[in-house]
VMD Tcl script that builds the backbone (N, CA, C; Angstrom):
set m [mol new atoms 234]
animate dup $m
set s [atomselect $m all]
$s set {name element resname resid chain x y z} {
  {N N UNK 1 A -104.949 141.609 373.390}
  {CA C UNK 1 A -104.535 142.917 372.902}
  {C C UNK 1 A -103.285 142.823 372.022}
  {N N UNK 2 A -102.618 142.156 371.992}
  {CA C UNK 2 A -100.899 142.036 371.800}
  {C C UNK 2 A -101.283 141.126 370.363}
  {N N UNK 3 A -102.929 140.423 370.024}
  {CA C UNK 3 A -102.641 139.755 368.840}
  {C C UNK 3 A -103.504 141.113 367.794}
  {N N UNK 4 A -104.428 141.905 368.506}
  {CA C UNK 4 A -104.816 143.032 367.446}
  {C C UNK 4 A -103.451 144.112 367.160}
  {N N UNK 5 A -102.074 143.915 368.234}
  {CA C UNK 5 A -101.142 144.870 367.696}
  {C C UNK 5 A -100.312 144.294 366.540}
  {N N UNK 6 A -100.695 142.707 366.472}
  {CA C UNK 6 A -99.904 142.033 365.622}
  {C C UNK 6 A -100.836 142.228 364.449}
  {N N UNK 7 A -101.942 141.924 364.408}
  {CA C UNK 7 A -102.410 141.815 363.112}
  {C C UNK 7 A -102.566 143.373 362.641}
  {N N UNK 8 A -102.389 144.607 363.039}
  {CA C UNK 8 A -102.615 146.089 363.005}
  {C C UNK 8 A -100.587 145.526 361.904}
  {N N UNK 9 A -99.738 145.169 362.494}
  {CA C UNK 9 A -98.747 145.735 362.054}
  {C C UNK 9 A -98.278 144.823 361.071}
  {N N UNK 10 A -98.673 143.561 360.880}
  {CA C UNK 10 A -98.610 142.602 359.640}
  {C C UNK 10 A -99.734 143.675 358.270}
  {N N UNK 11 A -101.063 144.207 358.373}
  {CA C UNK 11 A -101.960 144.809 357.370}
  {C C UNK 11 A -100.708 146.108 357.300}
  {N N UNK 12 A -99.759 146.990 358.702}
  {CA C UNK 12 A -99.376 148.088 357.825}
  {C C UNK 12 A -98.219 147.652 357.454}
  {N N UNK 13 A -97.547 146.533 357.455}
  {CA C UNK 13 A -96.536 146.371 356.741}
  {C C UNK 13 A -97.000 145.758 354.714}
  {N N UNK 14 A -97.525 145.232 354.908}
  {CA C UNK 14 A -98.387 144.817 353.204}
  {C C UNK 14 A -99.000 146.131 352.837}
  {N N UNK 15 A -99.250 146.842 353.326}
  {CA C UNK 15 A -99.329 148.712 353.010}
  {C C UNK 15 A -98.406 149.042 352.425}
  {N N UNK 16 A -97.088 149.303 353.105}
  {CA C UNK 16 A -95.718 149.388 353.278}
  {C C UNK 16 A -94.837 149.123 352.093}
  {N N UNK 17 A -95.335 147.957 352.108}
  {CA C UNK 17 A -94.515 147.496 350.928}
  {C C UNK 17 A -94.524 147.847 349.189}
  {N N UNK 18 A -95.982 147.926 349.023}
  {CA C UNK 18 A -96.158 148.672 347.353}
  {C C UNK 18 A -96.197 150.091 347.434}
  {N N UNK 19 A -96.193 150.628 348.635}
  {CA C UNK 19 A -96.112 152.530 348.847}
  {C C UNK 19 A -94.540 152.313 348.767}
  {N N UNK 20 A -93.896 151.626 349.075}
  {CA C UNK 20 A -91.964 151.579 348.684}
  {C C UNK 20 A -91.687 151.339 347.682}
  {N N UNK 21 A -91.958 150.464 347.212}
  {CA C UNK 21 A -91.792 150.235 345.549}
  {C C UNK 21 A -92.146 150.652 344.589}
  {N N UNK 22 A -93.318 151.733 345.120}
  {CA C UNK 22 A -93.777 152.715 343.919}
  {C C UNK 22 A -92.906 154.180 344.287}
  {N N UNK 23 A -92.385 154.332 345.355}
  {CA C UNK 23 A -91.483 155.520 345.341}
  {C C UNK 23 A -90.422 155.211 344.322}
  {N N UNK 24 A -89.737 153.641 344.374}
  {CA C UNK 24 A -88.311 153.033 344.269}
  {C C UNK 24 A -88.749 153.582 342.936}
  {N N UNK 25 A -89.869 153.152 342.416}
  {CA C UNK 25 A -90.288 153.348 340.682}
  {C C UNK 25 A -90.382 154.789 340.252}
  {N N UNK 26 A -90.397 155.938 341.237}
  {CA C UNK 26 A -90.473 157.355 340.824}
  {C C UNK 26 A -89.733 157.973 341.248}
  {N N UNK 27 A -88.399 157.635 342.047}
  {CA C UNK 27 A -87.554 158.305 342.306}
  {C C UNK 27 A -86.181 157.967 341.474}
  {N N UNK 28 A -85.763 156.755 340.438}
  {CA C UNK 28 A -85.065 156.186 340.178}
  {C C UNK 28 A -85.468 156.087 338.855}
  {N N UNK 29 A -85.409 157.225 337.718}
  {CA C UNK 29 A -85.847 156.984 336.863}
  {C C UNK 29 A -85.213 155.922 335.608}
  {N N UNK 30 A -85.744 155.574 334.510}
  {CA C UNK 30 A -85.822 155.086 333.514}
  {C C UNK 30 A -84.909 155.544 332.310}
  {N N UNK 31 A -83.532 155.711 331.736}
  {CA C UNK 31 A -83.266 156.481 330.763}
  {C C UNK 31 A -82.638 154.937 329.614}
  {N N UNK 32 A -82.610 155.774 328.644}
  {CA C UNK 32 A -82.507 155.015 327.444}
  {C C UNK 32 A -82.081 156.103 326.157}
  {N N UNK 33 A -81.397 155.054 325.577}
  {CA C UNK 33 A -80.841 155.862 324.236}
  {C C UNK 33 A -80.682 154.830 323.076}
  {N N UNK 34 A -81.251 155.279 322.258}
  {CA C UNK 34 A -81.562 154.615 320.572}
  {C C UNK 34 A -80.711 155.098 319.338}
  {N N UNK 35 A -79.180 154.599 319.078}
  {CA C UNK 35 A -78.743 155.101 317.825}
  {C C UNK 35 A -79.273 154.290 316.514}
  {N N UNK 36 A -79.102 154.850 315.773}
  {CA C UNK 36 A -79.578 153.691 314.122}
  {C C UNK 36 A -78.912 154.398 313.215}
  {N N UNK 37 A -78.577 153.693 312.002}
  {CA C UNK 37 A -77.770 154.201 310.746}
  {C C UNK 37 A -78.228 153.458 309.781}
  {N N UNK 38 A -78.114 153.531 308.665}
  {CA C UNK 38 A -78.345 152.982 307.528}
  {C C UNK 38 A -77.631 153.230 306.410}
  {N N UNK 39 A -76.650 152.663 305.926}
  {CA C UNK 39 A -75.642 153.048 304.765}
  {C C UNK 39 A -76.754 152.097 303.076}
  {N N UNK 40 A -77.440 151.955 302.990}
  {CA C UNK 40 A -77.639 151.860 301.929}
  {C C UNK 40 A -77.397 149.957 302.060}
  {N N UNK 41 A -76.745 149.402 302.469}
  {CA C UNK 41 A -76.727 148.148 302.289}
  {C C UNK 41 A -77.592 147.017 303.723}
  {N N UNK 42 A -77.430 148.178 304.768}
  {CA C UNK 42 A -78.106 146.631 305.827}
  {C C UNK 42 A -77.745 148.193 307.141}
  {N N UNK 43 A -79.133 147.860 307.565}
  {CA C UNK 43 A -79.003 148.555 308.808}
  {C C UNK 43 A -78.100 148.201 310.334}
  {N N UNK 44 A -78.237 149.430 310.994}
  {CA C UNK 44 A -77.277 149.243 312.227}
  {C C UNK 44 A -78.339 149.774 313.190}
  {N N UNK 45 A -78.425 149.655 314.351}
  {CA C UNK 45 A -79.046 149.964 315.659}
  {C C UNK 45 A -78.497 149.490 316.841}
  {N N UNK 46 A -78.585 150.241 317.640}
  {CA C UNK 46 A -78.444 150.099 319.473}
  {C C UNK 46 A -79.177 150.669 319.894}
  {N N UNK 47 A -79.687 149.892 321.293}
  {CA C UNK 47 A -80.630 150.576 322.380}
  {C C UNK 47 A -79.612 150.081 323.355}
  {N N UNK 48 A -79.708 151.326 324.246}
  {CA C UNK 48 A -79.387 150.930 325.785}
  {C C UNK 48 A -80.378 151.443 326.765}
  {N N UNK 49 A -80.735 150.337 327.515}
  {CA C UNK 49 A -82.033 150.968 328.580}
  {C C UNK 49 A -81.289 150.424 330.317}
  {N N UNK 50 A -81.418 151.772 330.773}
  {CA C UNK 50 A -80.872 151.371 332.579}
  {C C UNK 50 A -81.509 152.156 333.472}
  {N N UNK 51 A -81.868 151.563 334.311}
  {CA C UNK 51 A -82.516 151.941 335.403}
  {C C UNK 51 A -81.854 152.008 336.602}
  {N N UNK 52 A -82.172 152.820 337.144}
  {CA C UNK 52 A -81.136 153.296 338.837}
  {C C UNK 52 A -79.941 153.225 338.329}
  {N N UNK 53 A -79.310 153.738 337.479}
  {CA C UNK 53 A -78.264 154.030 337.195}
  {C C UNK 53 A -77.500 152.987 337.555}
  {N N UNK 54 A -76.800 151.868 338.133}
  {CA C UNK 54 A -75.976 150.852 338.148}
  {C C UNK 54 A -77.152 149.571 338.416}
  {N N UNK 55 A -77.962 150.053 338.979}
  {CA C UNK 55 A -79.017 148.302 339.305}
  {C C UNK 55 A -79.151 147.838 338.084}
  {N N UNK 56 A -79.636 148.206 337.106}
  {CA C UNK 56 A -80.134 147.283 335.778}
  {C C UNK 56 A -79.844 147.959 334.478}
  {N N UNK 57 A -79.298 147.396 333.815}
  {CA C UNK 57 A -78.580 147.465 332.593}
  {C C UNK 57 A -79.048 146.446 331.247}
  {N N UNK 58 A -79.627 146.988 330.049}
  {CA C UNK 58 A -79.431 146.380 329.209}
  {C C UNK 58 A -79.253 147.135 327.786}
  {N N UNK 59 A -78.666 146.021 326.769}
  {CA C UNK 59 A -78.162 146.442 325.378}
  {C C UNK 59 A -78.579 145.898 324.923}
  {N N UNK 60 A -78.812 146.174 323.693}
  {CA C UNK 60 A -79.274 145.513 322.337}
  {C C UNK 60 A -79.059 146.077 321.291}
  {N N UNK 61 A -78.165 145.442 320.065}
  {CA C UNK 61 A -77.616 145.886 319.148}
  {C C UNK 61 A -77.925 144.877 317.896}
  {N N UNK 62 A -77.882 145.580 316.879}
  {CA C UNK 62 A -78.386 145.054 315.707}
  {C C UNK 62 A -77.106 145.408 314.467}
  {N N UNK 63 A -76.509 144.183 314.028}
  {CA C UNK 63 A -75.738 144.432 312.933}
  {C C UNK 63 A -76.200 143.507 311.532}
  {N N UNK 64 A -75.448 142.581 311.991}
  {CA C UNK 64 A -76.072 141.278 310.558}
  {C C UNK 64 A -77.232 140.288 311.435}
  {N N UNK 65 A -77.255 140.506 312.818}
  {CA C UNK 65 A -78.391 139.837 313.795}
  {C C UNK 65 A -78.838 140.658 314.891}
  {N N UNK 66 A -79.232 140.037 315.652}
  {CA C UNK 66 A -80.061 141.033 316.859}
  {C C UNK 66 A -79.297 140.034 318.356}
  {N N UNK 67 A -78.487 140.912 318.665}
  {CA C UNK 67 A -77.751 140.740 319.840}
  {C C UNK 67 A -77.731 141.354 321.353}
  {N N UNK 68 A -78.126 140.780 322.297}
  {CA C UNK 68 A -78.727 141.556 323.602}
  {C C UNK 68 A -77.670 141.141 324.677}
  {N N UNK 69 A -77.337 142.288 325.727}
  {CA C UNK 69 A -76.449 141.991 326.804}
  {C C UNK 69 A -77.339 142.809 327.695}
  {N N UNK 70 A -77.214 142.143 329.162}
  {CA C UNK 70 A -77.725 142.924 330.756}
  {C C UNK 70 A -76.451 142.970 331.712}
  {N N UNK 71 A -76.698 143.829 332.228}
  {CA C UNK 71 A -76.296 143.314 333.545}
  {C C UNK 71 A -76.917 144.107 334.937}
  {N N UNK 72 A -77.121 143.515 335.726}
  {CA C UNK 72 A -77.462 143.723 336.904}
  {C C UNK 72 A -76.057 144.391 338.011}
  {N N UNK 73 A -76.753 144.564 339.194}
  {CA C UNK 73 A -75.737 145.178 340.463}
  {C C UNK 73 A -74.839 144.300 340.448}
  {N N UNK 74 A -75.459 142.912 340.517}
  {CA C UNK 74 A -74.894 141.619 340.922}
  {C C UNK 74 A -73.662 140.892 340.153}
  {N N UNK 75 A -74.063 141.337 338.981}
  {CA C UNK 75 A -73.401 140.345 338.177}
  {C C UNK 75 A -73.399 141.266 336.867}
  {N N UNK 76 A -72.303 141.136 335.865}
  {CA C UNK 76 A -71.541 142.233 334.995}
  {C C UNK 76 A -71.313 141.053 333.847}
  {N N UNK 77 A -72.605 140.955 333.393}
  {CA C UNK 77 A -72.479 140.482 331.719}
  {C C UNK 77 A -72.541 141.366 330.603}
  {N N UNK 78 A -72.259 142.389 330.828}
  {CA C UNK 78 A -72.486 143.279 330.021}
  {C C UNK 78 A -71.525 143.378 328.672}
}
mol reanalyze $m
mol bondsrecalc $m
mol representation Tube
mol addrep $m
């Protein structure tokens, strides 16, 4: 009896786990912002895209090249 309560709670935990991570994915939305300019000689752009508001962070900016920074919770390369 004690190995059908084990294998009952190993199947609802692998349940468990993508029903959490699809909340984590709809409760924690996605925002982003795109500036661009163009003076006539060579364009300019930035994107910034972050998710959960401090978990994930990234930049990408465009002047005379295409330059990208992240940073995570963990660690602040930004």
């Amino acid at each position: 009896m004690s190995i059908l309560f084990l294998i009952l709670k190993i199947i609802g935990i692998l349940i468990l786990i993508p029903i959490v991570l699809l909340l984590i994915l709809l409760i924690f939305p996605i925002c982003y912002q795109i500036e661009g300019d163009f003076d006539g000689k060579s364009p300019k752009a930035q994107v910034k895209v972050s998710w959960a508001v401090i978990f994930l962070r990234a930049k990408a900016f465009y002047e005379e090249e295409l330059n990208f920074g992240d940073q995570d919770f963990w660690n602040t390369d930004l």
